[in-house]
VOGU-3710 file (C-alpha; in Angstrom, 3 decimals, decimal comma):
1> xxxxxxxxxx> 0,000/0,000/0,000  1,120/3,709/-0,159  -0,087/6,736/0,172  -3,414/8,298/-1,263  -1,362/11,824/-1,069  1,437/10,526/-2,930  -0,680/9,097/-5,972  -3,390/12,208/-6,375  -1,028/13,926/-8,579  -0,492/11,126/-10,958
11> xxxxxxxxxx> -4,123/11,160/-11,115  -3,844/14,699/-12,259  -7,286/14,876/-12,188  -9,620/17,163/-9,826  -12,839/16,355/-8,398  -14,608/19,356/-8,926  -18,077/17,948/-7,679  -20,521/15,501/-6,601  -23,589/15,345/-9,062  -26,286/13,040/-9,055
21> xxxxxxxxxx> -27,274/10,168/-10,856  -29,013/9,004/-14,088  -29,216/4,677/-14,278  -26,909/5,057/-11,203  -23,878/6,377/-12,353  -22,263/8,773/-10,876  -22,502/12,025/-12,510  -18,979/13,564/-10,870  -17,546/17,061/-12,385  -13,726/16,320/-13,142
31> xxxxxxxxxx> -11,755/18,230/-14,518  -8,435/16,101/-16,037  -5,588/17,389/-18,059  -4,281/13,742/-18,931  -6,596/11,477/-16,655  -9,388/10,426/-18,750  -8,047/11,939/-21,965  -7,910/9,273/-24,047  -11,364/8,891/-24,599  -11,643/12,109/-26,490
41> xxxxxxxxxx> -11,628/10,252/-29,576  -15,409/8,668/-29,029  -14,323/5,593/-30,368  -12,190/2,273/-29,212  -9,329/1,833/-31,847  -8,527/-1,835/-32,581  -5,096/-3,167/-30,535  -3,066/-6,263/-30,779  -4,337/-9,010/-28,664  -2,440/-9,839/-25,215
51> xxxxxxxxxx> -2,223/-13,094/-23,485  -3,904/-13,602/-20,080  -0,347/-14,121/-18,449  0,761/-10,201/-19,264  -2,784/-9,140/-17,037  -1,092/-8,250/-13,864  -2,906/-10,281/-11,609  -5,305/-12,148/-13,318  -4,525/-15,778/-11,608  -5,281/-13,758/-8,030
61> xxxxxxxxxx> -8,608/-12,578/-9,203  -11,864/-14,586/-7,643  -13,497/-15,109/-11,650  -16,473/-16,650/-10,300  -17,580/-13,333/-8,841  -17,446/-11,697/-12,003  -18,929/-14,598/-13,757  -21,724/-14,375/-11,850  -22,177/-10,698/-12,876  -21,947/-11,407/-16,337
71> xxxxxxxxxx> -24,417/-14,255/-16,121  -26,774/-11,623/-15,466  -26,012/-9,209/-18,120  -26,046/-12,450/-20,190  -30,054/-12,732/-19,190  -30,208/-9,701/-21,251  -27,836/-10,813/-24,218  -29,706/-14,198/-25,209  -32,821/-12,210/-25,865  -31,534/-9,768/-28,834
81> xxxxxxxxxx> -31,744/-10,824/-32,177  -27,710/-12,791/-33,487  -27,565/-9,587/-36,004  -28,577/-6,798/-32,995  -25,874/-4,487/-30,887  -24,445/-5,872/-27,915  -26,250/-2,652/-26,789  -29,274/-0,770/-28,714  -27,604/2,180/-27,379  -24,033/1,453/-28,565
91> xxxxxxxxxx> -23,019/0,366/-32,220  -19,457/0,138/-32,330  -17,940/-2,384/-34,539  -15,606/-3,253/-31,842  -17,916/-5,416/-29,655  -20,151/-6,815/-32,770  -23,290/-7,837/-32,751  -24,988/-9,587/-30,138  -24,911/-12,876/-31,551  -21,178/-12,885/-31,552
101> xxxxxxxxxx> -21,525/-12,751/-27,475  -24,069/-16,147/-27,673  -21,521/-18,844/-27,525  -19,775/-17,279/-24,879  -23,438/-16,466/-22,363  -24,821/-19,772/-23,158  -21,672/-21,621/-21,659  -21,705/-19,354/-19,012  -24,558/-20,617/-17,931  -23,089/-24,376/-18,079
111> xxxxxxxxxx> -19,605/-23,381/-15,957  -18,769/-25,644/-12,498  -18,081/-23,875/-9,346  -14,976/-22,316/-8,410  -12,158/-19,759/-9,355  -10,298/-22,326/-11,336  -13,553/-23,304/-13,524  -14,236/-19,232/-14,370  -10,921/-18,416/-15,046  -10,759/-21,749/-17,648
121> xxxxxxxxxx> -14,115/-20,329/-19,116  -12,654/-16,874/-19,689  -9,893/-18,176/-21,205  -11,483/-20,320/-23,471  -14,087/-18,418/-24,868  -12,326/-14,440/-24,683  -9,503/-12,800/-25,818  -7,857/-9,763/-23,978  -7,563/-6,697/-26,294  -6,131/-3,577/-25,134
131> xxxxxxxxxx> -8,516/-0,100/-26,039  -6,009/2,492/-25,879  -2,241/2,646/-26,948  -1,614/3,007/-22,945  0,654/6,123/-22,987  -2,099/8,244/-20,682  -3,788/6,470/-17,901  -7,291/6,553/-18,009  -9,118/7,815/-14,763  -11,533/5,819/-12,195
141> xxxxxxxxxx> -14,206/6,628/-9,068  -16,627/5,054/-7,511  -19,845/5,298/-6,071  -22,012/3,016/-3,549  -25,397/2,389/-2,114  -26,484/4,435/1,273  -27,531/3,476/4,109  -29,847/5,147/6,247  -32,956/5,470/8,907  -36,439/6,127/8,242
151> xxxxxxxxxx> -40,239/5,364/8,617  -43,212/4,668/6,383  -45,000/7,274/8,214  -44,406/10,869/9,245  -43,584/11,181/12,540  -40,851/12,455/15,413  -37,281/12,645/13,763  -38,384/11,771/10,374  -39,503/14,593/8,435  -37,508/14,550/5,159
161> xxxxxxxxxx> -40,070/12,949/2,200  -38,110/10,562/-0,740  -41,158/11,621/-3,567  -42,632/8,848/-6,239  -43,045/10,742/-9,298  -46,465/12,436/-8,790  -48,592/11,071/-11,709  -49,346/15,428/-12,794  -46,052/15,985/-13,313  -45,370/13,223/-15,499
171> xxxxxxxxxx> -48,442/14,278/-17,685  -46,499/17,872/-17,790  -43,411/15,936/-18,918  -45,329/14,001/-21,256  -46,697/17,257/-22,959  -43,270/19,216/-23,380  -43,840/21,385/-20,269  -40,816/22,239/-16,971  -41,331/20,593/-14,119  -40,646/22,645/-10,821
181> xxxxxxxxxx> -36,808/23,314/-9,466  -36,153/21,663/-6,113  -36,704/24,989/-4,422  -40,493/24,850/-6,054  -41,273/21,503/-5,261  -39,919/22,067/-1,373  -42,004/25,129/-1,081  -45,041/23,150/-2,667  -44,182/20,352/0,407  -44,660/22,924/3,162
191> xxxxxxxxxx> -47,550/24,902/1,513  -49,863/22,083/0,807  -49,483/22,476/-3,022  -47,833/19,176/-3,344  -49,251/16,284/-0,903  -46,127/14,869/0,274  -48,338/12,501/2,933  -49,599/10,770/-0,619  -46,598/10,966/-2,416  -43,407/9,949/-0,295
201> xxxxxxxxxx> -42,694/6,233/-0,156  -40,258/6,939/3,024  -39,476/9,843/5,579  -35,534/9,775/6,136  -34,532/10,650/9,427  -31,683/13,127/8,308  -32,153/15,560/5,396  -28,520/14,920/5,252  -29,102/11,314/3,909  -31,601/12,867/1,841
211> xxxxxxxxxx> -28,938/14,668/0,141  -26,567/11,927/-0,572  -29,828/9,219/-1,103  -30,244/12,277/-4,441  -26,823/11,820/-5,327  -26,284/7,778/-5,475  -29,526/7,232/-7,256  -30,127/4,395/-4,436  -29,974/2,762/-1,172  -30,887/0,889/1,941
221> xxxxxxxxxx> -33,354/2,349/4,424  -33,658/0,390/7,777  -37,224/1,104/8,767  -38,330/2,200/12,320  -40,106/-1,595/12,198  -36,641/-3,162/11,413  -37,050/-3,918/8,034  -35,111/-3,219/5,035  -36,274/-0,808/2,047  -34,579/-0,406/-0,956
231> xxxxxxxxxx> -35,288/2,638/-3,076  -33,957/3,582/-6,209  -34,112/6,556/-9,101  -37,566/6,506/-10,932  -37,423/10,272/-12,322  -35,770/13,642/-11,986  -36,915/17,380/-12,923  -34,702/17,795/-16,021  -33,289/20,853/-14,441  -29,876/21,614/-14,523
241> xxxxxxxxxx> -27,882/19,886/-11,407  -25,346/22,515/-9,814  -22,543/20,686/-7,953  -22,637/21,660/-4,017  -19,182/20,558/-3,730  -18,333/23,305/-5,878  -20,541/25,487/-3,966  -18,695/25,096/-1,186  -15,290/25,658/-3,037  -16,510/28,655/-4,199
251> xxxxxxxxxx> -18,152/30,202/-0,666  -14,152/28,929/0,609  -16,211/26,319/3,375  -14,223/23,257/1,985  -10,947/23,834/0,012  -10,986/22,542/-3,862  -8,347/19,592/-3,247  -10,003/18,317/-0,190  -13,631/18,452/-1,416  -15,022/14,339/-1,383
261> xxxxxxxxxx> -18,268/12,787/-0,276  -16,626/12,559/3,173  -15,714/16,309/3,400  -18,842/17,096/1,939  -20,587/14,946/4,594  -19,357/16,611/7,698  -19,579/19,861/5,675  -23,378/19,987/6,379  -23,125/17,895/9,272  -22,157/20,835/11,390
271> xxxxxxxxxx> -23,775/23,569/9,420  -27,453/22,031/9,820  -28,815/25,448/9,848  -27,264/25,837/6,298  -27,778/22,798/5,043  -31,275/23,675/3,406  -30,616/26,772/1,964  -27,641/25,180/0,027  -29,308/22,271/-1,281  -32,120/25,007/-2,734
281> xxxxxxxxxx> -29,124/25,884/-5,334  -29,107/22,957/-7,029  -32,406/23,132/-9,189  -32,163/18,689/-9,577  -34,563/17,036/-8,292  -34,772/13,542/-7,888  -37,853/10,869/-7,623  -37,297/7,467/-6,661  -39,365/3,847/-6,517  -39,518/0,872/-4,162
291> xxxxxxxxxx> -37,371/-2,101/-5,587  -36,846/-5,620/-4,693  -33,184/-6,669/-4,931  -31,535/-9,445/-3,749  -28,896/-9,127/-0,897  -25,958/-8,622/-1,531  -26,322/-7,446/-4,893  -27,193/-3,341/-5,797  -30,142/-1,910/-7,621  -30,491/-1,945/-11,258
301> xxxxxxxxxx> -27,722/-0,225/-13,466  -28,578/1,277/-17,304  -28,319/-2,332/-18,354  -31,318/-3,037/-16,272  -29,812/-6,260/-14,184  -29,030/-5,770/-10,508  -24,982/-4,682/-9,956  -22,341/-6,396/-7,954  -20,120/-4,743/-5,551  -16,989/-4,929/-6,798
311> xxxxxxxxxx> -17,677/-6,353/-10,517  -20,178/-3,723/-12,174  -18,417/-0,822/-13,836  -20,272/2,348/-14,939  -18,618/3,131/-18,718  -19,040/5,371/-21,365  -21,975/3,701/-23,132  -21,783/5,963/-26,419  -18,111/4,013/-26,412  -18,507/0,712/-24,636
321> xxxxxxxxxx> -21,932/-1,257/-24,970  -23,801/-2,584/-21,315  -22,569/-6,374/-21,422  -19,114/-6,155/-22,358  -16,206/-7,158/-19,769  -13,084/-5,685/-18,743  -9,952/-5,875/-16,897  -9,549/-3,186/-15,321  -5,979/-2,431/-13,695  -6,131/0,640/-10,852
331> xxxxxxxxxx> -5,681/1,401/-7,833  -8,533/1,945/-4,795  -8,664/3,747/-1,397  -8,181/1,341/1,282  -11,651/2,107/3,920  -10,834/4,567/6,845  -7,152/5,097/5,820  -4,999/7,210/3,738  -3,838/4,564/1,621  -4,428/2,881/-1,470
341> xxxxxxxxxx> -3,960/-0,555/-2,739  -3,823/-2,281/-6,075  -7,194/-3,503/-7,753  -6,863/-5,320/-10,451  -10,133/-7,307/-11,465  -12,496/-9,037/-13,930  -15,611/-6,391/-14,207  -18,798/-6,198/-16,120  -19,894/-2,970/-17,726  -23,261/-2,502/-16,222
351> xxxxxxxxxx> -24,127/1,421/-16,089  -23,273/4,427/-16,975  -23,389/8,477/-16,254  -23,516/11,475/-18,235  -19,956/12,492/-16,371  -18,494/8,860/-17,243  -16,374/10,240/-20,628  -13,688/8,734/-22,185  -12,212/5,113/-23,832  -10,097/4,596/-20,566
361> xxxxxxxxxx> -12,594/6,179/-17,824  -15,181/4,211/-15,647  -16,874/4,162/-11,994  -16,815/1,515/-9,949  -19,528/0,509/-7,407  -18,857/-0,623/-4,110  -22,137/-1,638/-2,353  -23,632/-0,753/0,432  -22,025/0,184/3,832  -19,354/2,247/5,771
371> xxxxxxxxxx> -16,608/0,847/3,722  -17,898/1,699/0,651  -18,863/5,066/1,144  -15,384/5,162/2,364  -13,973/3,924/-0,994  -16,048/5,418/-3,279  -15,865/9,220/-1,584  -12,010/9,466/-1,925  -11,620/7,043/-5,512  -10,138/9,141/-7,690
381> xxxxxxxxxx> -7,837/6,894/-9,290  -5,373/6,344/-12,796  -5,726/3,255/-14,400  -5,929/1,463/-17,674  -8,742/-1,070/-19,342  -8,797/-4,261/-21,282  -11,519/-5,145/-23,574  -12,500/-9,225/-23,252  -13,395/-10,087/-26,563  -15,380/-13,011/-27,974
391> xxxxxx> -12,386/-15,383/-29,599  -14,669/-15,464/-33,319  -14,995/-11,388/-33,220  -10,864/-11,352/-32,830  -9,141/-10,942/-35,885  -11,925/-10,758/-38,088
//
């Protein structure tokens, strides 16, 4: 391990902001001068194919993990047509067509259990293929699943409403009209003009949680009953999200290269009096639904299968189609420390986010938990990507 200090400036990138989230993703601000770059292109350029071997640390990796992500994107795969995209909403030559991927997903399915059986799969039915000519590292984050208190009902400490879409403003949307800014639809709340009794599916106990709950897209509430609701993004405002991180750079409360969802976090923590009056600058506003996920895995990403901790990567889907796998070779905060550590694993390409930009330039999620909020708040991270390829799509 070494220090998170002494790698930030390799990194050379700046995180200028937490936004929220579309799918999940996480919609950071950074600003990069060679982090990231590489993408600028909008388009993978065919490399020469590597050998497994020359993936540092690919024998160490758990495969079955991220063969049991890709299963699930594989649910997906088998049901487009042999000639479709990988991904309706990518169509890069690169990845081929859909039924180039069938081989591979329906042997997936057919795999024994254990490390050594993946990594033998992988092996037999991909090829690594490098996306970029490696001479600027890419850049990677993070981004996790809250955790936080609340009731069903509105009562005592829990006061702050998570909305369902209210059925009139989706008939505005539907006819071309704005929905409300956040500062609107909060006034609405406390005059009556929007029933908030009717339309919240949970009152948080901190409007704190609130804040980051808008920002991750999802998470875990542990109900006042005990039990466990999971919420995720249904709908936002389409107004234009302004970044309280850089806010607070620009009031001086929290200084540019210290700003992450940890600084943030204690930020309003001890300014609760400010806390509302700085949220009503960013005009976002975000809706959410009840969902039923299976422990331990996360919501649904853009791909529309639940993500793993760990193994789902948010990508550049105008680039990289939902579906396709990568080794990804980078570093990661180790929780409650100022150190990093290597990470070098098998992921799945699961999401996505308007801020995720680039060929070499992705956001990992973590889960749920103390650890990774920890992990995802301070990832800012250089790295570098390798495509998996179907073996038939190599070469041709």
């Amino acid at each position: 391990m070494r220090n998170k200090a002494g790698n930030a400036h390799k990194a050379r990138g700046v995180l200028c902001g937490i936004a929220g989230l579309v799918g999940l993703a996480l919609l950071g601000c950074v600003s990069a001068t060679n982090a990231g770059e590489t993408g600028k292109t909008g388009k993978v350029v065919p490399r020469e194919p590597l050998s497994f071997n020359s993936l540092n640390g690919w024998s160490d990796d758990s495969q079955t993990l991220a063969l049991g992500a890709f299963k699930r994107s594989c649910t997906r795969i088998l049901k487009l047509n042999a000639d479709d995209p990988l991904d309706k909403k990518n169509t890069s030559d690169f990845y081929g067509t859909a039924g180039d991927w069938f081989d591979a997903c329906r042997a997936a399915a057919k795999v024994p259990a254990g490390d050594a059986s993946a990594r033998a799969y992988f092996e037999s039915y991909f090829v690594p293929v490098r996306v970029s000519d490696g001479s600027d590292a890419g850049l990677f984050t993070g981004y996790y699943e809250p955790e936080m208190r609340g009731s069903l009902t509105r009562h005592g400490v829990f006061q702050t409403p998570i909305l369902s879409f209210p059925a009139d403003f989706a008939e505005v949307r539907a006819s071309g009209g704005t929905l409300p800014t956040r500062a609107e639809i909060e006034d609405g709340i406390k005059s009556g003009a929007i029933d908030a009794d009717r339309l919240a599916i949970v009152w948080l106990e901190d409007p704190v949680d609130a804040f980051f709950l808008h920002v991750q897209g999802s998470g875990r509430v542990t109900l006042d009953n005990g039990r466990i609701l999971r919420v995720a993004f249904a709908a936002k405002n389409q107004r234009p999200y302004t970044s309280i991180g850089k806010v607070l750079i620009n009031q001086g409360a929290i200084p540019r290269e210290e700003v992450s969802m940890q600084t943030i976090r204690a930020w309003l923590k001890s300014h609760p009096d400010e806390v509302a009056s700085l949220l009503r600058q960013n005009e976002s506003y975000i809706f959410f639904k009840v969902i039923n996920a299976d422990d331990p895995l996360g919501p649904p990403g853009a791909e529309g299968v639940s993500l793993t901790p760990e193994r789902s990567l948010a990508v550049d889907r105008s680039i990289h189609p939902t579906g396709s796998l990568f080794w990804l070779e980078t570093t990661a905060p180790v929780p409650h420390t100022g150190d990093v550590q290597p990470f070098h694993q098998l992921m799945v390409a699961q999401d996505t986010g308007t801020a995720i930009r680039g060929v070499e330039r992705g956001d990992v999620f973590w889960g749920p938990g103390a650890d990774a909020f920890e992990i995802a708040g301070r990832m800012k991270e250089p790295g570098h990507l390798v495509a998996l390829l179907p073996r038939g799509l190599v070469g041709r």
